[in-house]
C-alpha positions as CSV (number, residue, x, y, z in Angstrom):
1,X,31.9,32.8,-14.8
2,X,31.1,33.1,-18.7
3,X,28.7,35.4,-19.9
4,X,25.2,34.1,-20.4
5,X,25.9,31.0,-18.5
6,X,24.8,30.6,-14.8
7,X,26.7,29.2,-12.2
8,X,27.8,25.7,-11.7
9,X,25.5,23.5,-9.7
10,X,26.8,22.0,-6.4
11,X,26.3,18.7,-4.3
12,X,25.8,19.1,-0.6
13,X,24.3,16.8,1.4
14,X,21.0,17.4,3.3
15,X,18.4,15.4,4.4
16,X,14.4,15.4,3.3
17,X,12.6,17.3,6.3
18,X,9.0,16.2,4.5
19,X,7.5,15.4,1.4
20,X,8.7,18.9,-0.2
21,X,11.6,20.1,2.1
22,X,15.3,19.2,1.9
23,X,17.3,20.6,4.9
24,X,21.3,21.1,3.5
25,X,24.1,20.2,6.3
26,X,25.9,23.3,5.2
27,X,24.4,26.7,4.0
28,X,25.6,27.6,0.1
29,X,28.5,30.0,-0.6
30,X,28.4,33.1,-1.9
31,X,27.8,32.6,-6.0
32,X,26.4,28.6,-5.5
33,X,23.1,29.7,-6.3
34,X,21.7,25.9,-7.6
35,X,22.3,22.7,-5.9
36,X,21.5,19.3,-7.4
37,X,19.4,16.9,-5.8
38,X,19.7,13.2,-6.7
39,X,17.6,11.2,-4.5
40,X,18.7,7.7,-3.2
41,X,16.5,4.6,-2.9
42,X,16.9,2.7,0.8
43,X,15.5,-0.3,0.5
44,X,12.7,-1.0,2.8
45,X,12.9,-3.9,5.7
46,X,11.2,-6.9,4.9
47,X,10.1,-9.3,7.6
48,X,9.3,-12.9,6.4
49,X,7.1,-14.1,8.8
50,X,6.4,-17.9,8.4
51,X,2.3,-18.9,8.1
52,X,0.3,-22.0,7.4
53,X,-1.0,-21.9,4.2
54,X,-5.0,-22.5,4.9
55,X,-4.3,-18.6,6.9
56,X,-2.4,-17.2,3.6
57,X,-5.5,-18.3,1.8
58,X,-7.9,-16.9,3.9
59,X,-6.4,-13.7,4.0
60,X,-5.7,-13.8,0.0
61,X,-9.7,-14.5,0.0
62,X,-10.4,-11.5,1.9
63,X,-8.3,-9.4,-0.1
64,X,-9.9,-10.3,-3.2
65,X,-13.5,-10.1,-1.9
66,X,-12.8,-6.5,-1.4
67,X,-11.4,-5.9,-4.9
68,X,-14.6,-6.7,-6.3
C-alpha cells in the first residue's frame, strides 16, 4: 500500500436486506476495508391486461377527479 493512499476498493456480491442494509455473501479480508456498491436496475413485471375502452375511461375519469 502507498503512503497516504487507502486501500483499494473491492466488489463482492451481497444482496439488499432493506432500504439501508446490504448483506455481503462473503465477509471482507483482512486490509479490504471499502467495498463498492453499484446497484442494478431489474426491470419490473408488467401485465397487459386487455379492457374495453368505455372502463379505461371511467377509470382515467376517476383519476383525474381526484387530481383536482
Amino acid at each position: 500500500m502507498i503512503h497516504g493512499v487507502g486501500a483499494m476498493p473491492v466488489e463482492v456480491d451481497g444482496r439488499l436486506i432493506d432500504d439501508t442494509t446490504i448483506q455481503l455473501d462473503r465477509p471482507l479480508k483482512p486490509g479490504e476495508e471499502r467495498v463498492v456498491v453499484r446497484l442494478r436496475k431489474h426491470p419490473k413485471k408488467t401485465t397487459k391486461l386487455h379492457a374495453p375502452e368505455e372502463y379505461v375511461l371511467k377509470l382515467a375519469e376517476k383519476d383525474l377527479e381526484e387530481l383536482y
